[in-house]
PDB file of N, CA, C and O in Angstrom, chain B, residues numbered from 101:
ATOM      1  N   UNK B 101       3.272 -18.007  -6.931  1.00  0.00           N
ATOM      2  CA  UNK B 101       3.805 -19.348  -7.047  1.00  0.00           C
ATOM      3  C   UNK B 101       3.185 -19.989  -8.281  1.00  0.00           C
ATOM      4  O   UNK B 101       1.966 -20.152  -8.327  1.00  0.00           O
ATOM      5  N   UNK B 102       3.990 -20.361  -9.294  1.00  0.00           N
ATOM      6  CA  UNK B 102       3.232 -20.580 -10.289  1.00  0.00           C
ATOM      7  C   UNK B 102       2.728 -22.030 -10.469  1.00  0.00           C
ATOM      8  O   UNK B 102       1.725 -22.319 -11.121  1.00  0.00           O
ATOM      9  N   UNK B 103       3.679 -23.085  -9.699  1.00  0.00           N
ATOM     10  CA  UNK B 103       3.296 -24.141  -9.760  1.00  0.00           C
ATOM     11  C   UNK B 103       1.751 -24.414  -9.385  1.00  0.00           C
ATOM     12  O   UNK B 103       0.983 -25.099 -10.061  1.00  0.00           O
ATOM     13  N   UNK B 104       1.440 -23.752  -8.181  1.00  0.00           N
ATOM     14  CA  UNK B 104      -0.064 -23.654  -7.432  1.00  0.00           C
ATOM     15  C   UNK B 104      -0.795 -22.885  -7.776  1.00  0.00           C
ATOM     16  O   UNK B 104      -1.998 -23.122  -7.665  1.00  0.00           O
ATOM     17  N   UNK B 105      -0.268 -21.482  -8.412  1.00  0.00           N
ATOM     18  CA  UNK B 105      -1.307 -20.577  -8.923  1.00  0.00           C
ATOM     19  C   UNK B 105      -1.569 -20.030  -7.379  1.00  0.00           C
ATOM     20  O   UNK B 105      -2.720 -20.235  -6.993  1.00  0.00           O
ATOM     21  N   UNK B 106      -0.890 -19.517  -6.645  1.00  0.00           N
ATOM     22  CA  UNK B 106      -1.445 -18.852  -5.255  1.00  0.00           C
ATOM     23  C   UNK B 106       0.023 -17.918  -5.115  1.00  0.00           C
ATOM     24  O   UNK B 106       1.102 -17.961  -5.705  1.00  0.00           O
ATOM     25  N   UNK B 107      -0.437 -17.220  -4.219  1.00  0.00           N
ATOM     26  CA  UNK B 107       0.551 -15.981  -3.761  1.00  0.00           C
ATOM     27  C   UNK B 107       1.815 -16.902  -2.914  1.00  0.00           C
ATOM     28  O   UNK B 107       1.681 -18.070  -2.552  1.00  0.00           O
ATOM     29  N   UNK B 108       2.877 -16.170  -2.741  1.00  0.00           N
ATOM     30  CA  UNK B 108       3.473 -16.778  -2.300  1.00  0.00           C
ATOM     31  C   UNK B 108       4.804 -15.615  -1.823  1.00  0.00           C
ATOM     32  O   UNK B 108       4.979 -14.819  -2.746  1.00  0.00           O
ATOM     33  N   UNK B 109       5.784 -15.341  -0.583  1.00  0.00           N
ATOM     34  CA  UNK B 109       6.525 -14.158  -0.203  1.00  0.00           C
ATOM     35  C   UNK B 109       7.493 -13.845  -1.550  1.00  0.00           C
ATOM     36  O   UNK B 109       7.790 -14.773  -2.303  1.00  0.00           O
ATOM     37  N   UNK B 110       7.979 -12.426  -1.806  1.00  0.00           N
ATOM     38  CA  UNK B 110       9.162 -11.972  -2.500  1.00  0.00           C
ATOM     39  C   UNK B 110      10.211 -12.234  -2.090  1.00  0.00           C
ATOM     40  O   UNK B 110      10.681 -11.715  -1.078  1.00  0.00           O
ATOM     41  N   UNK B 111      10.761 -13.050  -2.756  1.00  0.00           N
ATOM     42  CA  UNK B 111      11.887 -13.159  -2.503  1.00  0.00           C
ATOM     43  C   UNK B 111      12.868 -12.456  -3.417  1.00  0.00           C
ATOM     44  O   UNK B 111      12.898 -12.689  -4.625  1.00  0.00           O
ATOM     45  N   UNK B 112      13.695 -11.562  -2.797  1.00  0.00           N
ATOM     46  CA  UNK B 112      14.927 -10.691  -3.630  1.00  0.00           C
ATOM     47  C   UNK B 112      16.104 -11.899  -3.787  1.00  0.00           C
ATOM     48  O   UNK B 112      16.467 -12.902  -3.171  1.00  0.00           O
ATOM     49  N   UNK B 113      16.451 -11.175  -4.971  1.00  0.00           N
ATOM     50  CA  UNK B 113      17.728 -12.184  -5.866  1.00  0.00           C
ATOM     51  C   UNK B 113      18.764 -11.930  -5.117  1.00  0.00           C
ATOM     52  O   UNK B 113      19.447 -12.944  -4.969  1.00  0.00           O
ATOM     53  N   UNK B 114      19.152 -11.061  -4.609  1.00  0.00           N
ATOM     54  CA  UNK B 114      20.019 -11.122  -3.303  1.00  0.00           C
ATOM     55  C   UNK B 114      19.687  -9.879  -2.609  1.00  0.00           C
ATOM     56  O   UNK B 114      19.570  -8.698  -2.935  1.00  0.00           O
ATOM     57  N   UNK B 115      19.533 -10.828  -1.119  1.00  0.00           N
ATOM     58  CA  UNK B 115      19.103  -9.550  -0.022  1.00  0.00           C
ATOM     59  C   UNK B 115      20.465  -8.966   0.727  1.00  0.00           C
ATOM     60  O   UNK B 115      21.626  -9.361   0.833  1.00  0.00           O
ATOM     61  N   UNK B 116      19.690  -7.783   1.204  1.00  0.00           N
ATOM     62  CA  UNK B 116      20.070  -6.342   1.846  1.00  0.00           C
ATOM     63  C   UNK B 116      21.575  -7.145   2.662  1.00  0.00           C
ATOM     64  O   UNK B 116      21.302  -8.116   3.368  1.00  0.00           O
ATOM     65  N   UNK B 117      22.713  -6.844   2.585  1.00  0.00           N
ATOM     66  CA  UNK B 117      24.121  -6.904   3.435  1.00  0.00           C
ATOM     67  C   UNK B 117      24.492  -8.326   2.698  1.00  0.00           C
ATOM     68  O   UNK B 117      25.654  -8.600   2.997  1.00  0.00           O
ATOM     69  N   UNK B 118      23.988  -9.211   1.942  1.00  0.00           N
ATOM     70  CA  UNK B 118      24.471 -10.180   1.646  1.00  0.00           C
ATOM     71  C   UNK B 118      24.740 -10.109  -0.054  1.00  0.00           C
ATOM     72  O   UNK B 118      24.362 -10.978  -0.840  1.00  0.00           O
ATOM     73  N   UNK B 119      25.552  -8.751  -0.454  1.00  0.00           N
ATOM     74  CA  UNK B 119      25.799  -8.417  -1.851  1.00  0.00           C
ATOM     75  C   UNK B 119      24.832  -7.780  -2.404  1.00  0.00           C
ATOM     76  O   UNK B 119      25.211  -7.337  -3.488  1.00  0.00           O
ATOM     77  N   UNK B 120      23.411  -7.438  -2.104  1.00  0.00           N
ATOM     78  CA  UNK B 120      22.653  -7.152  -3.304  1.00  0.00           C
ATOM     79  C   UNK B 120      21.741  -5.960  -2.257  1.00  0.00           C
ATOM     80  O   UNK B 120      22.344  -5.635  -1.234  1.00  0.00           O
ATOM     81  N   UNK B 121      20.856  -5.556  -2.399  1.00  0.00           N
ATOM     82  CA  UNK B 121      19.785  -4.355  -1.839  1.00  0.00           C
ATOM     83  C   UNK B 121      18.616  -4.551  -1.772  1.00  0.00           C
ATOM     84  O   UNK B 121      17.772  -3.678  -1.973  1.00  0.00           O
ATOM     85  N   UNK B 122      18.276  -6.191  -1.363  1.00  0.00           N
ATOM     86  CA  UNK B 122      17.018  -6.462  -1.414  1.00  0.00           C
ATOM     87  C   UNK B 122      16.242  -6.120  -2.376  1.00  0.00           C
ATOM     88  O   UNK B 122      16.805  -5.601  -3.339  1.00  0.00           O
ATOM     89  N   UNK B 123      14.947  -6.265  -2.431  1.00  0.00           N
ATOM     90  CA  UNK B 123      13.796  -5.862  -3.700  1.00  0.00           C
ATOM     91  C   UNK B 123      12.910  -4.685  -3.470  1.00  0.00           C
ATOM     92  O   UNK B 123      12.547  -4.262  -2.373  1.00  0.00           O
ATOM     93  N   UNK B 124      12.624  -4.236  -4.583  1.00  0.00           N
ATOM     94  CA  UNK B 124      11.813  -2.655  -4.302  1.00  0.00           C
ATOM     95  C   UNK B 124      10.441  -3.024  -5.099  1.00  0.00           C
ATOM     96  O   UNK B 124      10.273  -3.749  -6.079  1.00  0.00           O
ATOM     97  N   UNK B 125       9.377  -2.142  -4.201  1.00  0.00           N
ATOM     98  CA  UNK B 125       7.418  -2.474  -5.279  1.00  0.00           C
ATOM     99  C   UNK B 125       7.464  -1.413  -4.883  1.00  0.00           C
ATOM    100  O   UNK B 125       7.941  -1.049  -3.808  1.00  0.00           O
ATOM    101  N   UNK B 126       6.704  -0.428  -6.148  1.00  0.00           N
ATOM    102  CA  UNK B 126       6.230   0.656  -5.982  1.00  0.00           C
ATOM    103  C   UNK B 126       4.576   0.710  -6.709  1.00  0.00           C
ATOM    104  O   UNK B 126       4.261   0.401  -7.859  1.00  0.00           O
ATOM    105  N   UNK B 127       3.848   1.127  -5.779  1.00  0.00           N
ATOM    106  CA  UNK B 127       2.407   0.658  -6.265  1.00  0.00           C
ATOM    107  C   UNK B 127       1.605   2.018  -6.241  1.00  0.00           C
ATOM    108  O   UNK B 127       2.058   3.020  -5.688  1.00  0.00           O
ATOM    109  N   UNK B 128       0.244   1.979  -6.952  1.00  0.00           N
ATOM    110  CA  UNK B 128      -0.730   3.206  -6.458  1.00  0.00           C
ATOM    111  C   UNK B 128      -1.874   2.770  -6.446  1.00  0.00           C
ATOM    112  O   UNK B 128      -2.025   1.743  -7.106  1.00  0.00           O
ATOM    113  N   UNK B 129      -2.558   3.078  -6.050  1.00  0.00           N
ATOM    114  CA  UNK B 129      -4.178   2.971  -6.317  1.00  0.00           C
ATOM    115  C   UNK B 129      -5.366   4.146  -5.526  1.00  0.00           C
ATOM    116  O   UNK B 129      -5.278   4.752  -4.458  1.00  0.00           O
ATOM    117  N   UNK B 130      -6.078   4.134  -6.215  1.00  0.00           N
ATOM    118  CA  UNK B 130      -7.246   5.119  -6.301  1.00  0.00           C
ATOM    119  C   UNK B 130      -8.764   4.284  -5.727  1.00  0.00           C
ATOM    120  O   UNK B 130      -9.057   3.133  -6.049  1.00  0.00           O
ATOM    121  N   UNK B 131      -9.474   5.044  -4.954  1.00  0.00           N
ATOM    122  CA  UNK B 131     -10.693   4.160  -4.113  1.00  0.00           C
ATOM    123  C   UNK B 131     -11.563   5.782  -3.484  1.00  0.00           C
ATOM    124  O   UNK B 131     -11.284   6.767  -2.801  1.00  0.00           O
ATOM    125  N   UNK B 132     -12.695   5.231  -4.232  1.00  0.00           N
ATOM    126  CA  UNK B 132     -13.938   6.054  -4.145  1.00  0.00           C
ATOM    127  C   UNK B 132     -15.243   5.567  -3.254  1.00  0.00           C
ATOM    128  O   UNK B 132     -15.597   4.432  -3.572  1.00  0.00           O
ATOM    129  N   UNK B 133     -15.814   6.004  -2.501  1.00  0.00           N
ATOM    130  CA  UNK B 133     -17.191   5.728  -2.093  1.00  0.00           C
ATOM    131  C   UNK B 133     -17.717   7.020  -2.035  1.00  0.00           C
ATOM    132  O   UNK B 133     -17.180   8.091  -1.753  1.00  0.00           O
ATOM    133  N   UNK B 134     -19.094   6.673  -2.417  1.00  0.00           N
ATOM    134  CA  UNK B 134     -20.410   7.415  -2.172  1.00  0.00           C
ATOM    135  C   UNK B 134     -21.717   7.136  -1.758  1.00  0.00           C
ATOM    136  O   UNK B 134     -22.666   6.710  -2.415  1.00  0.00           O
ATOM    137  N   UNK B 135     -21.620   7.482  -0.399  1.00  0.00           N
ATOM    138  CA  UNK B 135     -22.793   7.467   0.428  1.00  0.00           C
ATOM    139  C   UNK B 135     -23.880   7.880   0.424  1.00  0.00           C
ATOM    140  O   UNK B 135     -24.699   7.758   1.335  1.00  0.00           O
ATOM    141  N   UNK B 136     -24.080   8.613  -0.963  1.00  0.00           N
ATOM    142  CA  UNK B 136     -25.430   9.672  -0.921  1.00  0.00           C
ATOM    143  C   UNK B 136     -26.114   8.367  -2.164  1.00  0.00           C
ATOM    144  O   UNK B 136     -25.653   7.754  -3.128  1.00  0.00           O
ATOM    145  N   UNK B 137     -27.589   8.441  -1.358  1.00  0.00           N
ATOM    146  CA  UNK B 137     -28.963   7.108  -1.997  1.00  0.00           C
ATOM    147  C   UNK B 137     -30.323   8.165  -1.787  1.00  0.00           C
ATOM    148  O   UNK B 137     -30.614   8.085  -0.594  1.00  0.00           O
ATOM    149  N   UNK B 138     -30.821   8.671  -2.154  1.00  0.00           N
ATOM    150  CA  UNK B 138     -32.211   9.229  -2.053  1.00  0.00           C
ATOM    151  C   UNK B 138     -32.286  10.393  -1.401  1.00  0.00           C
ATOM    152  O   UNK B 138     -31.911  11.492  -1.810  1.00  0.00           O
ATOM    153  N   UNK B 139     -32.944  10.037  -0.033  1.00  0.00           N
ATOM    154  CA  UNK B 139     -32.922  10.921   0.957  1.00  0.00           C
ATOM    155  C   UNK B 139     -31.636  10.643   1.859  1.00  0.00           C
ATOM    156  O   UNK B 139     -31.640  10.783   3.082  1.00  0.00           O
ATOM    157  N   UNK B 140     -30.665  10.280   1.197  1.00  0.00           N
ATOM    158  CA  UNK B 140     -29.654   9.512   2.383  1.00  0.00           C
ATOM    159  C   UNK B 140     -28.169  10.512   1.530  1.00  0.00           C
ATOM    160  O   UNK B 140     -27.780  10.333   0.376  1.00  0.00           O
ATOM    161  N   UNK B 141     -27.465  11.771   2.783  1.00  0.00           N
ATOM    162  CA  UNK B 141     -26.566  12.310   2.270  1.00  0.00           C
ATOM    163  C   UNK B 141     -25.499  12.141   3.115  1.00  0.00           C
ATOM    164  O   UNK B 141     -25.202  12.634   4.203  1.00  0.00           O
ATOM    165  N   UNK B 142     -24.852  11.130   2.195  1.00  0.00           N
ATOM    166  CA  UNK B 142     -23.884  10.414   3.149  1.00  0.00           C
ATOM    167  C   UNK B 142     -22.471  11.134   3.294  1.00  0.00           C
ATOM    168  O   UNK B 142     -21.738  11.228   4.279  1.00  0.00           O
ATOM    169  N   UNK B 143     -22.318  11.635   1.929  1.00  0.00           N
ATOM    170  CA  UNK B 143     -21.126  12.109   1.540  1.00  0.00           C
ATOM    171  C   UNK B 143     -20.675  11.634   0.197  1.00  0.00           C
ATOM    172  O   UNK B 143     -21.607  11.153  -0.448  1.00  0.00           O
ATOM    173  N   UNK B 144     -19.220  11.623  -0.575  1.00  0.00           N
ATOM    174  CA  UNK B 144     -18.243  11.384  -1.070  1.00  0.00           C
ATOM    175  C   UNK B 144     -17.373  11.296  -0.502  1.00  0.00           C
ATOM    176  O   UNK B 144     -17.445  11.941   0.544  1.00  0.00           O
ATOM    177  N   UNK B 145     -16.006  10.512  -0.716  1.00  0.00           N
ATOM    178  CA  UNK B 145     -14.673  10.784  -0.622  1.00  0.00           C
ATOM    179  C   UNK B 145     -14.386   9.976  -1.581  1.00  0.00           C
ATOM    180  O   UNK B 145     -15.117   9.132  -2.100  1.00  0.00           O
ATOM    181  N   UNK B 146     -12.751  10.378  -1.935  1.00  0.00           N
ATOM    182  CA  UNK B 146     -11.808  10.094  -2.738  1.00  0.00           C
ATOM    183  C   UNK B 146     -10.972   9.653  -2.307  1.00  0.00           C
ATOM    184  O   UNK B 146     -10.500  10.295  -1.369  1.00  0.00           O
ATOM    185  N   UNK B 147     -10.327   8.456  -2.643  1.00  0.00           N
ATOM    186  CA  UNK B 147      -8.562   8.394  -1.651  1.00  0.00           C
ATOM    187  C   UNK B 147      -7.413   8.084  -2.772  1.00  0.00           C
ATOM    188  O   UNK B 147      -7.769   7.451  -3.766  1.00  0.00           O
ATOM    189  N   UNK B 148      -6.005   8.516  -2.655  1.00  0.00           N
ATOM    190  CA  UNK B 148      -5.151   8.299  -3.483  1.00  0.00           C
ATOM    191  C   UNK B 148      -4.132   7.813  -2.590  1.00  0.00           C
ATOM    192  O   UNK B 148      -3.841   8.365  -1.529  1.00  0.00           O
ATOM    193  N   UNK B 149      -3.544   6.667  -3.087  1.00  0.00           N
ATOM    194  CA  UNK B 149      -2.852   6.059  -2.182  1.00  0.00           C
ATOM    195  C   UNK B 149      -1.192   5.874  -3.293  1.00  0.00           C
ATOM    196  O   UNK B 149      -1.328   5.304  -4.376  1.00  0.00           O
ATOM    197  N   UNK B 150      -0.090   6.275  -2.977  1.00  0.00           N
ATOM    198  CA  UNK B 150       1.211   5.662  -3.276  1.00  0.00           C
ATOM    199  C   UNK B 150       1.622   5.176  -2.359  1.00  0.00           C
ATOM    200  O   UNK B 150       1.326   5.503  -1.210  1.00  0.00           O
ATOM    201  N   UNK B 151       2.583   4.072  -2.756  1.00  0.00           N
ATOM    202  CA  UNK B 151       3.703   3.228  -2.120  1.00  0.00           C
ATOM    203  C   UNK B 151       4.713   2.581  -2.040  1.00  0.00           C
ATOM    204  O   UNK B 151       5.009   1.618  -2.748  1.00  0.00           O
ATOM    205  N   UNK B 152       5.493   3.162  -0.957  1.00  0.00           N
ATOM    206  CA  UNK B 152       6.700   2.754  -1.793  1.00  0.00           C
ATOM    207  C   UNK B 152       7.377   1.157  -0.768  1.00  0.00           C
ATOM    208  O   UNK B 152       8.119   1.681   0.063  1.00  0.00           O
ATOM    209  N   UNK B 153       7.412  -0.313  -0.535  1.00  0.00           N
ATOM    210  CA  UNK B 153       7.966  -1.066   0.151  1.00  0.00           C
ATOM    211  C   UNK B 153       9.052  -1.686  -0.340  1.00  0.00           C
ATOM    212  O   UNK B 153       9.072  -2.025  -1.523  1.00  0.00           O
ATOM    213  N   UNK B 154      10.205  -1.943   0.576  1.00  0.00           N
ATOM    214  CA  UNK B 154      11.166  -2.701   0.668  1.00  0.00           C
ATOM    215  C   UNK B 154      11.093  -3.616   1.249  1.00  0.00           C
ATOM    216  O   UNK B 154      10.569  -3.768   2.353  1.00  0.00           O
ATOM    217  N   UNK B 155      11.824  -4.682   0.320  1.00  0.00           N
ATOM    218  CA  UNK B 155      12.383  -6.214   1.229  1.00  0.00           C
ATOM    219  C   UNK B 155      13.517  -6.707   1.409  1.00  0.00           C
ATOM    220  O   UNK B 155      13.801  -7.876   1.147  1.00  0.00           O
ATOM    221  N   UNK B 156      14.269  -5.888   1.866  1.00  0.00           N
ATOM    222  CA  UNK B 156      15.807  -6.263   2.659  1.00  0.00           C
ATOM    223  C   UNK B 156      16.232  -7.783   2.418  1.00  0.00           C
ATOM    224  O   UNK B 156      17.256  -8.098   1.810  1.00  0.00           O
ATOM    225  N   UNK B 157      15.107  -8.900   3.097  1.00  0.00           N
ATOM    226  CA  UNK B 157      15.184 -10.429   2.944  1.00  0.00           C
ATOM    227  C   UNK B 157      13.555 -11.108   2.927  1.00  0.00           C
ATOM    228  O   UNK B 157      12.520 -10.462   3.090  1.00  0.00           O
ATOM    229  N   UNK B 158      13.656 -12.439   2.707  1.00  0.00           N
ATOM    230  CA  UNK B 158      12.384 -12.920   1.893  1.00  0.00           C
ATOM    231  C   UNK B 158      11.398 -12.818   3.534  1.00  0.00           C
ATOM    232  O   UNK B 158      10.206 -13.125   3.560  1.00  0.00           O
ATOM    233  N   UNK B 159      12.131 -12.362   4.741  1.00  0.00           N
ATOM    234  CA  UNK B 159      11.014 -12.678   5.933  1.00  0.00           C
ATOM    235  C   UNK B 159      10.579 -10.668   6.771  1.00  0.00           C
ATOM    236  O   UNK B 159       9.977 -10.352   7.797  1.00  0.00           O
ATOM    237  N   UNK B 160      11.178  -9.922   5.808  1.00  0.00           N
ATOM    238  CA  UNK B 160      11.157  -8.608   6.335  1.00  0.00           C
ATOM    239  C   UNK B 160      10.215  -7.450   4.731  1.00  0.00           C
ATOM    240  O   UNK B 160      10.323  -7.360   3.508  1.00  0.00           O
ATOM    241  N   UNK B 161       9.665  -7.038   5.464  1.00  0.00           N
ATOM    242  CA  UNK B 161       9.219  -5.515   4.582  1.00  0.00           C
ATOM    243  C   UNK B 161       9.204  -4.266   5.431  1.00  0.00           C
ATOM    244  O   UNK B 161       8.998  -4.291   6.645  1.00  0.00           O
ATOM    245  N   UNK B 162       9.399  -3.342   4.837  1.00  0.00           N
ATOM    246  CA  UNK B 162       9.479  -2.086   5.382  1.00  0.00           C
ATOM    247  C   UNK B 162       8.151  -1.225   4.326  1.00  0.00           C
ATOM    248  O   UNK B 162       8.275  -0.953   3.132  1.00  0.00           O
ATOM    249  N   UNK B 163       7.178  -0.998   5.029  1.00  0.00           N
ATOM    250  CA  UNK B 163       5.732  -0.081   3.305  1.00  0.00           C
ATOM    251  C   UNK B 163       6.147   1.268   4.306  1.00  0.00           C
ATOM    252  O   UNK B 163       6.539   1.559   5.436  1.00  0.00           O
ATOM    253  N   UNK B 164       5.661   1.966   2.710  1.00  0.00           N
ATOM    254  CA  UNK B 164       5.918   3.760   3.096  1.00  0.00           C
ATOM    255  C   UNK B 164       4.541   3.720   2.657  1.00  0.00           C
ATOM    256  O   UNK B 164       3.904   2.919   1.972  1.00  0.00           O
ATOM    257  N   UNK B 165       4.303   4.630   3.145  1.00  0.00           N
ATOM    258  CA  UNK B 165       2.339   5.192   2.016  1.00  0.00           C
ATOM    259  C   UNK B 165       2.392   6.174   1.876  1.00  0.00           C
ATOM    260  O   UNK B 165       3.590   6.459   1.862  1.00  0.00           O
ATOM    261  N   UNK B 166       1.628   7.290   1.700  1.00  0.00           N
ATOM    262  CA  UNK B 166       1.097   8.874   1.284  1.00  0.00           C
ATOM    263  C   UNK B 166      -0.138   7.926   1.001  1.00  0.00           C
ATOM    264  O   UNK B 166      -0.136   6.766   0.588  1.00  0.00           O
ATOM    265  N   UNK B 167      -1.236   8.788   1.355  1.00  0.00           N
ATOM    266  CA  UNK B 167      -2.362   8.584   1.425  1.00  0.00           C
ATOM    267  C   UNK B 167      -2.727  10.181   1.286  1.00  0.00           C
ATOM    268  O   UNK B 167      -2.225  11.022   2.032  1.00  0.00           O
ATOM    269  N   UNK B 168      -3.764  10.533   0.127  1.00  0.00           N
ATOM    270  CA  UNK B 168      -4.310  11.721  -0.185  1.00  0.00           C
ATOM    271  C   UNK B 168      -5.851  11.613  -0.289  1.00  0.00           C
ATOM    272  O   UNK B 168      -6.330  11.186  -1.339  1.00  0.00           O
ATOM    273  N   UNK B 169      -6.964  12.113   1.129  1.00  0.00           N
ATOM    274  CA  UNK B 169      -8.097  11.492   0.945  1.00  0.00           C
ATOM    275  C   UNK B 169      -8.852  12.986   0.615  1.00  0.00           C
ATOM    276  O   UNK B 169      -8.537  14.057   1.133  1.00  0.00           O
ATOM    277  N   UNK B 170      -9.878  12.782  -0.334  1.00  0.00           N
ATOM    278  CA  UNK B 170     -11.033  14.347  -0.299  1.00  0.00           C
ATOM    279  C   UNK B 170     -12.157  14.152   0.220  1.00  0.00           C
ATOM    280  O   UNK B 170     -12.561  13.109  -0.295  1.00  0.00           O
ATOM    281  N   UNK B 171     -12.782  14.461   0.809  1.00  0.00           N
ATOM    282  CA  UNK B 171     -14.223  14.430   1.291  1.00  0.00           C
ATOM    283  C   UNK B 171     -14.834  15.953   0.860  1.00  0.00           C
ATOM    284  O   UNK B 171     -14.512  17.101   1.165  1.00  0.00           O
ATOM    285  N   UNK B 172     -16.188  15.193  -0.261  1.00  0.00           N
ATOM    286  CA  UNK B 172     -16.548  16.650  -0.996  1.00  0.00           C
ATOM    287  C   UNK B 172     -17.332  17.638   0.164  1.00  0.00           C
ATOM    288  O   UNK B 172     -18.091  17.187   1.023  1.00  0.00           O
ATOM    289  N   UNK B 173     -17.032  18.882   0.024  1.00  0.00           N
ATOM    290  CA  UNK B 173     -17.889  19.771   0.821  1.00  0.00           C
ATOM    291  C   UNK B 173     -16.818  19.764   2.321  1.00  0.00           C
ATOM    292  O   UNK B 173     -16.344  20.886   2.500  1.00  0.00           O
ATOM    293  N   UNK B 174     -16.389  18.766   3.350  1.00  0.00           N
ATOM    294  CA  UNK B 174     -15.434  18.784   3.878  1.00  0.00           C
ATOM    295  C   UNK B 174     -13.757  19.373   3.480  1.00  0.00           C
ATOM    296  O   UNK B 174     -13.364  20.455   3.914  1.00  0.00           O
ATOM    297  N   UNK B 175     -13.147  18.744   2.864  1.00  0.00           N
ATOM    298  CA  UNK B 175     -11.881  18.986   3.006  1.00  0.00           C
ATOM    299  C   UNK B 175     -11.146  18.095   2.510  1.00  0.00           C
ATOM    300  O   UNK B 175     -11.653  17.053   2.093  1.00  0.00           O
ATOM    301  N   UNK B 176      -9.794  18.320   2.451  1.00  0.00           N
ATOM    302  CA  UNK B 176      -8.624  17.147   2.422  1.00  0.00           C
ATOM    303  C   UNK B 176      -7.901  16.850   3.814  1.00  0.00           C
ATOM    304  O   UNK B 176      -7.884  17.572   4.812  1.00  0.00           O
ATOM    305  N   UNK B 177      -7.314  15.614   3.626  1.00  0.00           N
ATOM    306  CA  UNK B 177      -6.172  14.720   4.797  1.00  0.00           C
ATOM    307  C   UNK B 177      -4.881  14.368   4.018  1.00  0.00           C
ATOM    308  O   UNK B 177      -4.860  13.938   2.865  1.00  0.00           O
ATOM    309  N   UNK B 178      -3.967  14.574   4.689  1.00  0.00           N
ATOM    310  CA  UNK B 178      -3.213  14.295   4.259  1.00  0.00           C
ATOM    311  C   UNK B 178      -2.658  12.698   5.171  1.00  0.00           C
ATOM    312  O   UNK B 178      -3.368  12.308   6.099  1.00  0.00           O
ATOM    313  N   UNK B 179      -1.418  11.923   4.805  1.00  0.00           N
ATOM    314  CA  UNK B 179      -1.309  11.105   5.587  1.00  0.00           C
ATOM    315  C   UNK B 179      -0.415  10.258   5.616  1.00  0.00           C
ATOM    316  O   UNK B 179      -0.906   9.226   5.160  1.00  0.00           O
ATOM    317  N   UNK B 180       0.832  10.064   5.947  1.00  0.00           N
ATOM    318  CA  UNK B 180       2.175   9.147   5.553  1.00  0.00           C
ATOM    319  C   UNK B 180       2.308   8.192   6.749  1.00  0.00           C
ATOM    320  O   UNK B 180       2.568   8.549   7.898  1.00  0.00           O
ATOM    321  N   UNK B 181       2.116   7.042   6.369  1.00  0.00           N
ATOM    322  CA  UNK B 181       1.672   5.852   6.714  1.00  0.00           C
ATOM    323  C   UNK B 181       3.325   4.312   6.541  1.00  0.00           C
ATOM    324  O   UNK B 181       3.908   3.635   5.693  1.00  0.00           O
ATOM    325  N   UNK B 182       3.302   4.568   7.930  1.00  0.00           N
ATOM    326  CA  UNK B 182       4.680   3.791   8.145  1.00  0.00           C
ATOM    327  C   UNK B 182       4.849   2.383   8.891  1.00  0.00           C
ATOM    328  O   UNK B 182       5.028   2.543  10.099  1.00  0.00           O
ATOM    329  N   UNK B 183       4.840   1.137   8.509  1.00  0.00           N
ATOM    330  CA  UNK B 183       4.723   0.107   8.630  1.00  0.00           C
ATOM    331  C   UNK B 183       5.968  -1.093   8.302  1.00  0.00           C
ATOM    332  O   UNK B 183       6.296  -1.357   7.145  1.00  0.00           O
ATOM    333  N   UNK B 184       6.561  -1.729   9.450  1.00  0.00           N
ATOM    334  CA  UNK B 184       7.314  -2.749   9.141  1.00  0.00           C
ATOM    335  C   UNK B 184       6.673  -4.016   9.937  1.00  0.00           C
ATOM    336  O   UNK B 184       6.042  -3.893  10.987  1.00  0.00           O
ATOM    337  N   UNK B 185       6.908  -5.154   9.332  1.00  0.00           N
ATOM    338  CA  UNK B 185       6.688  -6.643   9.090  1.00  0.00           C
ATOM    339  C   UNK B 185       7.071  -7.531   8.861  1.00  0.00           C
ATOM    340  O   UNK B 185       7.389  -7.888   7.726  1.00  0.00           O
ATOM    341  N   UNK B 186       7.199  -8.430  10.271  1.00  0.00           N
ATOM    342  CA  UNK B 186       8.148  -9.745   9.932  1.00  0.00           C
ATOM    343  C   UNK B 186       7.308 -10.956   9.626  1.00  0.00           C
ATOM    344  O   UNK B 186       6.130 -10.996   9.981  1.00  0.00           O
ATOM    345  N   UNK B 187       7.893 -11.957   8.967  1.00  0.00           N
ATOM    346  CA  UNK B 187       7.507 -12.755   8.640  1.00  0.00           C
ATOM    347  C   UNK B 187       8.413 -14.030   9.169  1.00  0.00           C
ATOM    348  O   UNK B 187       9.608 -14.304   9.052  1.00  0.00           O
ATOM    349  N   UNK B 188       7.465 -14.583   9.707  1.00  0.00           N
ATOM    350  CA  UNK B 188       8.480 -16.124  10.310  1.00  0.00           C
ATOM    351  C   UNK B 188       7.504 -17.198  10.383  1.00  0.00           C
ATOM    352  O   UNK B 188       7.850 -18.324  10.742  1.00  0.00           O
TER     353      UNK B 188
END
């Protein structure tokens, strides 16, 4: 919202059945911790996150995820992460 400078919902230029296909965000991000301090072996992991959400109308989202986490010496996870959300 630019008037306020604060967040404020997406609104699509025309939503889903009313002429237009709602709005599309496609995002990624990357997030690391490491637990290992001295005598303290906590671990590593890695996480890779894509995403893909839709907004049909300014009070609905639909998020997709893939989530790709490593934990060194452990292994990988895999993880598709499915979430819808109303807003009223």
């Amino acid at each position: 919202k630019n008037s306020s400078g604060s967040w404020n919902r997406i609104k699509p230029n025309a939503n889903w059945g009313m002429g237009g296909g709602g709005a599309w965000e496609i995002a990624g991000r990357y997030s690391n911790i490491n637990l290992n301090d001295g005598n303290i072996s906590g671990g590593e992991m890695d996480v890779f996150t894509l995403a893909l959400n839709w907004y049909p109308n300014p009070a609905t989202r639909l998020m997709i995820n893939y989530v790709l986490s490593d934990v060194d010496g452990v292994g990988e996870a895999d993880f598709i992460l499915l979430r819808l959300q109303f807003d009223f």
